[in-house]
LUMSENU-495611 format. One record per residue (C-alpha): z, x, y; residue number from 1. Coordinates in steps of 0.2 Angstrom, whole numbers, always signed. Each point is the difference from the previous one (the first is absolute). Layout:
N
<w->Z u->X v->Y kedren->NUM>
...
//
This chain:
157
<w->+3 u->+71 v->+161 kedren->1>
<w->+1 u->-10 v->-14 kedren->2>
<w->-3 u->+7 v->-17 kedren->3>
<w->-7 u->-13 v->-9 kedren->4>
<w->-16 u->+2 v->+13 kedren->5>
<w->-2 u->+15 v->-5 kedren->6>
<w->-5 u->-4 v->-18 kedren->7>
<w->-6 u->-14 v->-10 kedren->8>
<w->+10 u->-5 v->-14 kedren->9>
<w->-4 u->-12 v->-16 kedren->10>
<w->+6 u->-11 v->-12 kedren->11>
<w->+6 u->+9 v->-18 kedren->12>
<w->+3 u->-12 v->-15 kedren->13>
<w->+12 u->+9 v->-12 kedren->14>
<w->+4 u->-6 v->-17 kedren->15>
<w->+17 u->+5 v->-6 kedren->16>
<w->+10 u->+0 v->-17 kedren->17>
<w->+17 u->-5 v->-2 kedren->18>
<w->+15 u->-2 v->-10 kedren->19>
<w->+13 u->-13 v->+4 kedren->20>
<w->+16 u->-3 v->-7 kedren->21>
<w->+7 u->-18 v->+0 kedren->22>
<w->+18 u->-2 v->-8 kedren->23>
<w->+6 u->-17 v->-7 kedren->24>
<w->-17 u->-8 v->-1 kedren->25>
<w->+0 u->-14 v->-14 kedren->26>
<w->-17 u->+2 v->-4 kedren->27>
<w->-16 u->+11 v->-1 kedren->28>
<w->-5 u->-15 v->+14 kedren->29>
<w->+15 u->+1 v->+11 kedren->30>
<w->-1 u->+18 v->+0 kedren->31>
<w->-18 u->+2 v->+7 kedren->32>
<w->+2 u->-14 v->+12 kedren->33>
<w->+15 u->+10 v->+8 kedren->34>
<w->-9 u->+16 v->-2 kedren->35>
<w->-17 u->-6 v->+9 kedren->36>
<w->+13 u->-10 v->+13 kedren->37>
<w->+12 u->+15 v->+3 kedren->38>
<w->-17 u->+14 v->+4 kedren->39>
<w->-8 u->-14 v->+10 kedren->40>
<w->+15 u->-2 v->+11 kedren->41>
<w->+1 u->+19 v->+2 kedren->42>
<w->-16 u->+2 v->+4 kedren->43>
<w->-3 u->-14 v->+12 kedren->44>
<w->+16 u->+10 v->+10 kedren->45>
<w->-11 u->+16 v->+2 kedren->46>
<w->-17 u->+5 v->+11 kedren->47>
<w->-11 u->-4 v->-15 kedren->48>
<w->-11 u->-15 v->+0 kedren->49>
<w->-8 u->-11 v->-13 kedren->50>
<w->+13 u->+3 v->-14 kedren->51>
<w->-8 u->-4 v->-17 kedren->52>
<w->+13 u->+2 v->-15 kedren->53>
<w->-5 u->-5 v->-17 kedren->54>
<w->+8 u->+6 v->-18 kedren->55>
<w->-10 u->+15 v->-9 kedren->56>
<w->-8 u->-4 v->-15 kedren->57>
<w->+1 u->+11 v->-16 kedren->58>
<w->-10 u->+0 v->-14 kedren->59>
<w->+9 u->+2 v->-19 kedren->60>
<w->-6 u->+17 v->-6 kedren->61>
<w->-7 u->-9 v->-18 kedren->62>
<w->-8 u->-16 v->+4 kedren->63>
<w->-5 u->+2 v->+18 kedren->64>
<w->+11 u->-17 v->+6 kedren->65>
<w->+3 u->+2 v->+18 kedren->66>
<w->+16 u->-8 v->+5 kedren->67>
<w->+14 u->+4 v->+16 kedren->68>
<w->+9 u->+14 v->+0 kedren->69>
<w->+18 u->-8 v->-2 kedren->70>
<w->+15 u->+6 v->-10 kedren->71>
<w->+13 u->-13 v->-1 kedren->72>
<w->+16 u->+5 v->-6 kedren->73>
<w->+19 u->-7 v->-1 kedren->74>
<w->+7 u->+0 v->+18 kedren->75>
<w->-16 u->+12 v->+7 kedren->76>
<w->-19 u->+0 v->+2 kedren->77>
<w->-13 u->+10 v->+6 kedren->78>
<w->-17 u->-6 v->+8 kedren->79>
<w->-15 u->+12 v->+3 kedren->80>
<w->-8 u->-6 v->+16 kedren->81>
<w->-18 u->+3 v->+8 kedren->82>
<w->+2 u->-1 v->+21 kedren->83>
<w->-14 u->+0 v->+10 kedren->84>
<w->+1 u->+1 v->+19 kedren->85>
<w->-10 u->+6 v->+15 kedren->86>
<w->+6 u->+9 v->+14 kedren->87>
<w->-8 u->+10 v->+15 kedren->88>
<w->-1 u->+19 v->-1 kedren->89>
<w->-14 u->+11 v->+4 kedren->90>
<w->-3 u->+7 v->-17 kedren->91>
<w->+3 u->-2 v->-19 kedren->92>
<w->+13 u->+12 v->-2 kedren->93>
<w->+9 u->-5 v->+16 kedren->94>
<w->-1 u->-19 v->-6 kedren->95>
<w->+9 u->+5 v->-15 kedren->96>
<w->+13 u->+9 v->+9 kedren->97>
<w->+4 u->-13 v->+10 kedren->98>
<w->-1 u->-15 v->-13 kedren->99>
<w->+14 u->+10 v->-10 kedren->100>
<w->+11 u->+2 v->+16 kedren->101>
<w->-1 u->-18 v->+2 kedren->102>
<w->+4 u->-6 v->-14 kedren->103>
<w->+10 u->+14 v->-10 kedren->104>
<w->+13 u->-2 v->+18 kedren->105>
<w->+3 u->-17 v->-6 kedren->106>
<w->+0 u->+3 v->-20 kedren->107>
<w->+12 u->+14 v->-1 kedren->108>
<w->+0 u->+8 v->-18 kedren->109>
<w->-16 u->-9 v->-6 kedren->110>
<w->-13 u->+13 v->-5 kedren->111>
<w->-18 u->-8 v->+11 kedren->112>
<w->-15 u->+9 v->-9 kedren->113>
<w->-15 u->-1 v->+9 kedren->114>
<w->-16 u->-5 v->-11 kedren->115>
<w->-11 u->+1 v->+14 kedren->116>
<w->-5 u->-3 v->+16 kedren->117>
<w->-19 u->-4 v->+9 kedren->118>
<w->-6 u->-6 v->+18 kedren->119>
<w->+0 u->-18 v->-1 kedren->120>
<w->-18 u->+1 v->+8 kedren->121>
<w->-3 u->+8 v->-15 kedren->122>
<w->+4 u->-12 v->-11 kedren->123>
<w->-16 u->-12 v->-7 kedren->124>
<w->+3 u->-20 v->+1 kedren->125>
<w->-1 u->-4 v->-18 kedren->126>
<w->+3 u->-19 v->+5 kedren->127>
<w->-11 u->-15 v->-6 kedren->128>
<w->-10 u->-10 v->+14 kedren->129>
<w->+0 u->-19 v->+0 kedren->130>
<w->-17 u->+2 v->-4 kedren->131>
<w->+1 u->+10 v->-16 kedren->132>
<w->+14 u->-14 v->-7 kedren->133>
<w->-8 u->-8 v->-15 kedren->134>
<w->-14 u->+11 v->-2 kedren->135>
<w->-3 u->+10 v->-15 kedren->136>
<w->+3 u->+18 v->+3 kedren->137>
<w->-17 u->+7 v->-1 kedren->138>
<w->-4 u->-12 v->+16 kedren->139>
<w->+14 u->+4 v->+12 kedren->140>
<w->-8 u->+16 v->+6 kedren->141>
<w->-15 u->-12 v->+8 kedren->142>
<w->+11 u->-15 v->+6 kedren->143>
<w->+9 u->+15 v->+10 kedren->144>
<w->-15 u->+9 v->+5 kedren->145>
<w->-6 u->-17 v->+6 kedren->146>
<w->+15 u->-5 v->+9 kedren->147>
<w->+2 u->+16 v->+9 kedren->148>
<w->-17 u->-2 v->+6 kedren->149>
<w->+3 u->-16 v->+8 kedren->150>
<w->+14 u->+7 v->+7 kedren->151>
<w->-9 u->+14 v->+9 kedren->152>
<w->-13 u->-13 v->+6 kedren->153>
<w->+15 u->-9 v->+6 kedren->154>
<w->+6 u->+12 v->+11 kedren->155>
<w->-18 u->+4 v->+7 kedren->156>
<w->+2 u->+19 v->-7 kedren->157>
//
């Protein structure tokens, strides 16, 4: 009997921190670029799916400017990365479990710090319609109340 029959299992979206060490980059540039090349290829090589690597922002403790968390030193730097992928597990904990396996198998040394995880039918669409383009913000709530509507007479629901 197949196991997989036996119960249903979802799609997780977990969001992981990172630090990654790039020696001899020329350049604050350079080094991210490699950094954000070198966890991509990594993570394409595991069972994760829909890998989506930025740089982490911090914010300077007097003045509030936010800017990426780079150090850049002679020879050596060191670029604090945000990962977010999804995999297929059966619950939070278990997806977190298993998004560490993957990808901490195939970055040995390189502490993965989970910042969260959710069911990616959890997760609300925060994207802007076509409709709502050009619309000041107090109107896009009707122009996507409309446009739903239609869509639901569309479909004959």
């Amino acid at each position: 009997m197949n196991k997989h029959a036996t119960h249903a299992e979802d799609w997780y979206q977990v969001r992981l921190t990172l630090p990654w060490v790039v020696p001899g980059a020329p350049g604050v540039q350079d080094a991210i670029n490699i950094a954000v090349a070198e966890v991509g290829r990594r993570a394409d090589a595991s069972a994760v799916h829909s890998a989506d690597i930025s740089v982490q922002d911090v914010a300077c403790p007097s003045c509030s400017w936010e800017m990426e968390a780079v150090l850049c030193t002679h020879g050596y730097a060191m670029v604090v990365l945000d990962i977010t992928v999804e995999i297929e597990a059966s619950s939070v904990d278990e997806s977190t479990t298993l998004v560490k396996r993957e990808l901490g198998s195939r970055m040995k040394d390189i502490p993965l710090t989970v910042l969260d995880s959710i069911a990616v039918d959890d997760i609300e669409d925060s994207s802007v319609s076509f409709a709502e383009l050009g619309l000041p913000a107090e109107n896009r709530q009707e122009a996507t109340d409309r446009s739903s509507s239609r869509n639901t007479t569309k479909s004959g629901r």
